[in-house]
C-alpha positions as CSV (number, residue, x, y, z in Angstrom):
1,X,141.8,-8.4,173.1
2,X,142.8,-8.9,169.5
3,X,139.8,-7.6,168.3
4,X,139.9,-4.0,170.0
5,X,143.5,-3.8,168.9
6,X,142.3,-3.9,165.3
7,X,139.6,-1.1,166.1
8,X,141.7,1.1,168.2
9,X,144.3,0.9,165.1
10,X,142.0,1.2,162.3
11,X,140.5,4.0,164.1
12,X,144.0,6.0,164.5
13,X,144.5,5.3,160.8
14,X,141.2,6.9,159.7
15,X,142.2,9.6,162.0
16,X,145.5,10.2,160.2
17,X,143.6,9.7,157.0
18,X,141.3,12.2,157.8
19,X,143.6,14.5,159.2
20,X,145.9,14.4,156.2
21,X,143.3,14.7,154.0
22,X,141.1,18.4,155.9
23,X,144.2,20.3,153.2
24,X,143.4,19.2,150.2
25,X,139.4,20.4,150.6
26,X,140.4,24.0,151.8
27,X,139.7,26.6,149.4
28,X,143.3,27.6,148.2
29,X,143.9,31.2,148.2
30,X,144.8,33.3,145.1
31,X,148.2,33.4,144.1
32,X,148.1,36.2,142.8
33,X,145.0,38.9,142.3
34,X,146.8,41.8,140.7
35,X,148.2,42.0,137.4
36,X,150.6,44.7,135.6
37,X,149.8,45.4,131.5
38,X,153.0,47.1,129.7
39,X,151.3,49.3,126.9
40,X,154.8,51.2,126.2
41,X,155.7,48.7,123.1
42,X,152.5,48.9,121.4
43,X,151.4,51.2,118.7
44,X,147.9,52.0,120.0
45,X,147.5,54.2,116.5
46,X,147.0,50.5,114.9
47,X,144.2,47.9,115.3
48,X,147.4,45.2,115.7
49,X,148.8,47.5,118.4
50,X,144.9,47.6,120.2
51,X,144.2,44.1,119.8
52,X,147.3,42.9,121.2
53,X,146.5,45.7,124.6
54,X,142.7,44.0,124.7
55,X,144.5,40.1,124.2
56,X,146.9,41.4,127.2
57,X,144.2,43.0,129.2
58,X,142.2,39.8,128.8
59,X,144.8,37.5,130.0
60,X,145.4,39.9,132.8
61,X,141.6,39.5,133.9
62,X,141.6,35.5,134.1
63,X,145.2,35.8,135.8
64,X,144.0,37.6,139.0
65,X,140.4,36.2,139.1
66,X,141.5,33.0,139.0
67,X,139.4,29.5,138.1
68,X,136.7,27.8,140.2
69,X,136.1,24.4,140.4
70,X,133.9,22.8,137.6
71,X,131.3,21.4,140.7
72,X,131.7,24.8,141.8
73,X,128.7,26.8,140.4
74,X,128.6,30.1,143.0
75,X,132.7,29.9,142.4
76,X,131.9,29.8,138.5
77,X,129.6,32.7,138.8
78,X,131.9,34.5,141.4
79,X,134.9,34.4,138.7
80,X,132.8,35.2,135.7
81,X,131.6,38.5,137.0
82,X,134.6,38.8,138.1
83,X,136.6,39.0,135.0
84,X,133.7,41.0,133.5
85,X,134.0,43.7,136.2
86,X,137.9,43.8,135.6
87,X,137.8,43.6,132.0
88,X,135.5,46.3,131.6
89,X,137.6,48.7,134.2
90,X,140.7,47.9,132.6
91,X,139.6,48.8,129.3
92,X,138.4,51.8,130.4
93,X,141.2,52.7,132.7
94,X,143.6,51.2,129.5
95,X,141.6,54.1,127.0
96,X,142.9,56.5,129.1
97,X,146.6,55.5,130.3
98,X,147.4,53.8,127.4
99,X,147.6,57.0,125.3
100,X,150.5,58.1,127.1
101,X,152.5,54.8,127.4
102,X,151.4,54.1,130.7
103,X,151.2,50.9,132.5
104,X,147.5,49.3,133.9
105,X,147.1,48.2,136.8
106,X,144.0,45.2,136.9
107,X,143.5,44.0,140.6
108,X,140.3,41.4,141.5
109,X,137.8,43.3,143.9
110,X,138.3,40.1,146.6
């Protein structure tokens, strides 16, 4: 009688263990996966002014792609080309709105 005591409760708390523990291996979702750049303070005329829209456009691209885990090759991969692909629209779509003291908008293609 003792003895199945012990396995019925060792077996509820590996079920509570287990049940506590299916959270922290989901994926989490983005917090956030778009990303507003201000270009209306910078002097684009300058190479200060364009760095300073690249460095902000940069930042913008790891902000809404997010990080993978390091065991996470395919997530790795997945973020890289994502931050590519949104870099290299932003700077294009920052070429053109930037001129006029626009804002960019830089949103992940999830």
């Amino acid at each position: 009688m003792k003895q199945t005591l012990k396995i019925i409760a060792g077996s509820a708390l590996a079920t509570a263990a287990l049940i506590k523990a299916v959270p922290a291996f989901a994926e989490p979702m983005p917090a956030q996966n778009v990303s507003i750049v201000h270009t209306a303070d910078l002097d684009l005329s300058s190479k200060a002014g364009l760095e300073a829209l690249d460095h902000r456009l940069v930042t913008a691209a790891f902000e809404v792609c997010g990080t993978a885990s390091e065991v996470d090759l395919a997530g790795k991969n997945k973020v890289r080309a994502c931050r590519a692909d949104v870099l290299a629209k932003a700077r294009a779509e920052g070429e053109q709105l930037a001129s006029r003291g626009a804002s960019i908008r830089i949103a992940a293609g999830y």
